[in-house]
C-alpha positions in Angstrom: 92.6 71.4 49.4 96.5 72.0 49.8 97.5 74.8 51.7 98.6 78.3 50.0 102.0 79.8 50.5 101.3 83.1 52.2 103.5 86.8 52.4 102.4 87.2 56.5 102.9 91.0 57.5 102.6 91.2 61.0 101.8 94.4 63.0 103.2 94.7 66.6 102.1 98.1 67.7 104.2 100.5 65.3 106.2 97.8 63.5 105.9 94.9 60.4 107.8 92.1 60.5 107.6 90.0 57.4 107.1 86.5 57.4 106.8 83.4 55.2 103.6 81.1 55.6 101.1 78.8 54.8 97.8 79.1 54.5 95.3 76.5 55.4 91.8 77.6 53.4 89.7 74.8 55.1 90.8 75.7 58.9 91.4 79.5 58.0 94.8 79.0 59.8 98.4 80.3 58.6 101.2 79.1 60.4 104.4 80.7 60.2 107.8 79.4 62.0 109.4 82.5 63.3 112.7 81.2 63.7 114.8 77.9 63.2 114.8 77.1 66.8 111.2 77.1 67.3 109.5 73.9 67.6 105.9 75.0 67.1 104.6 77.2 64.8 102.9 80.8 65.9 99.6 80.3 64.0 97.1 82.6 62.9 93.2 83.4 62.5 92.8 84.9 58.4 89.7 86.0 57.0 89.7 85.1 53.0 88.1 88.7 52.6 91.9 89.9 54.2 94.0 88.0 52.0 95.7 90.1 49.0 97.3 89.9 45.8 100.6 91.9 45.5 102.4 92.0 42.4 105.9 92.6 41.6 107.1 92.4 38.3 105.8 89.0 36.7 105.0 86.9 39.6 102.2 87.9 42.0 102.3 86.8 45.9 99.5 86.8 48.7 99.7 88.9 51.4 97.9 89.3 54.2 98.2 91.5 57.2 98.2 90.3 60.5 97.7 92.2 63.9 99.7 90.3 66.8 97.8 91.1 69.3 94.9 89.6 68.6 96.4 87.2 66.2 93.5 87.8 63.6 94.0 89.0 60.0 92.9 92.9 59.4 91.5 95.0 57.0 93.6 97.0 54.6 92.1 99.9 51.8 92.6 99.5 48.5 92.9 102.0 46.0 91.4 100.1 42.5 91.5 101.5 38.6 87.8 101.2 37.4 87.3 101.7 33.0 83.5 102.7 32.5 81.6 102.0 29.2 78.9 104.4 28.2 76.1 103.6 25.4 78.9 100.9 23.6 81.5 102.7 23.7 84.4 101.8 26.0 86.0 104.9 27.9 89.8 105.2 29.0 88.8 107.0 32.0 90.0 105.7 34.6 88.8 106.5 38.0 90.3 105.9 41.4 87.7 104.2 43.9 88.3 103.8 47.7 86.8 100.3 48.9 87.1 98.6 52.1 86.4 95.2 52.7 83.7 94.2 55.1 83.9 90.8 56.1 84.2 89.1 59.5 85.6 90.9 62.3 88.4 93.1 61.6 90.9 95.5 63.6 92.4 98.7 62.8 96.0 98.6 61.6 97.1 99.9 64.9 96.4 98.0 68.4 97.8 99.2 71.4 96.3 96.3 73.2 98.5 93.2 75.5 98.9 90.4 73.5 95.8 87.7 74.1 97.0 85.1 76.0 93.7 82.6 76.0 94.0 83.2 72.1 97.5 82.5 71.6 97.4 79.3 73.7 94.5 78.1 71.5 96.1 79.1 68.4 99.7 77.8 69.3 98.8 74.1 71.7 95.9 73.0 71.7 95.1 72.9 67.7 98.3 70.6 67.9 98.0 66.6 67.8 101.0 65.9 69.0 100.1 68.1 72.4 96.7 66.0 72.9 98.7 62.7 71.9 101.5 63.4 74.7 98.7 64.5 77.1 96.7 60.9 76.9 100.4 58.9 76.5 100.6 60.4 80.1 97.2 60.0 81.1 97.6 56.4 80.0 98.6 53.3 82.1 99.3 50.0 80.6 97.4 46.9 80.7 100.1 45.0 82.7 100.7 48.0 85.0 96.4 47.4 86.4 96.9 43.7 86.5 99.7 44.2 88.9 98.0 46.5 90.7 94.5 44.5 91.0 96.5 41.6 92.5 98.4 44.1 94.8 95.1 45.2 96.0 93.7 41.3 96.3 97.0 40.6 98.2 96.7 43.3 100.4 92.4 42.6 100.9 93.0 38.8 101.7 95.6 39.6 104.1 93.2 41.9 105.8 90.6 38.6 105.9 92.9 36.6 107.6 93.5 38.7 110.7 90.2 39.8 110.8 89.6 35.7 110.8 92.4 35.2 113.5 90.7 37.3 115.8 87.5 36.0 115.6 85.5 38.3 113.1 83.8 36.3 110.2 83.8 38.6 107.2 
């Protein structure tokens, strides 16, 4: 499934920034590039039950609130229109209904907490490929590299059995 182009609105304490995203429905991750000169992107945890349509004139975007913080989507009220029919007969009356949407874990629009550290390390590097790909290139040594070292380690062993032989030990 291709990922979504998301409105992110992130709340730091008492402010929003808005950012432009995308939305990965599959890993439930958006990732959002704060600025040209940063490499990685700041990524995201979003609930589906968090994600919302906004409309503004013809088009419609999704928008999602984020708390940054916790760097997990939260849950907003919605005000919606509701027409009730009545034996048959379709009413006009339109009624305003507060709902809240219960799904997953969710946080008040306004955290006061430090910023999670463990969370934004998993979120930012170790999701990445390219961080585990440059961890095991430097892990790695090449085949030629433990040759030369296995007969550096003969060299030095048969050395060792022919003093041991010159003074008289028989190993």
């Amino acid at each position: 499934m291709p990922s979504i182009k998301l409105k992110i609105n992130l709340v730091d304490k008492r402010k929003i920034f808005p950012l432009k995203g995308k939305y990965d429905p599959e890993t439930r991750l958006a990732q959002v590039k704060r600025g040209l000169r940063q490499t990685f992107p700041t990524r995201f945890q979003v609930d589906p039950d968090h994600i919302y349509t906004s409309i503004k004139g013809r088009r419609t975007e999704d928008v999602c609130f984020v708390d940054n913080a916790s760097r997990k989507s939260i849950e907003v009220e919605r005000v919606k229109v509701k027409t009730t029919i009545e034996d048959g007969i379709e009413k006009t009356e339109k009624e305003k209904v507060k709902e809240t949407v219960t799904a997953g874990e969710s946080k008040p629009i306004h955290t006061d907490a430090s910023v999670d550290g463990a969370m934004k390390n998993t979120l930012d590097y170790l999701i990445e490929e390219k961080f585990w790909k440059s961890l095991i290139a430097k892990a790695k040594m090449s085949l030629s590299t433990i040759i030369i070292l296995l007969f550096a380690g003969g060299g030095v062993f048969y050395l060792l059995i022919i003093i041991l032989r010159a003074f008289g030990v028989s190993v």
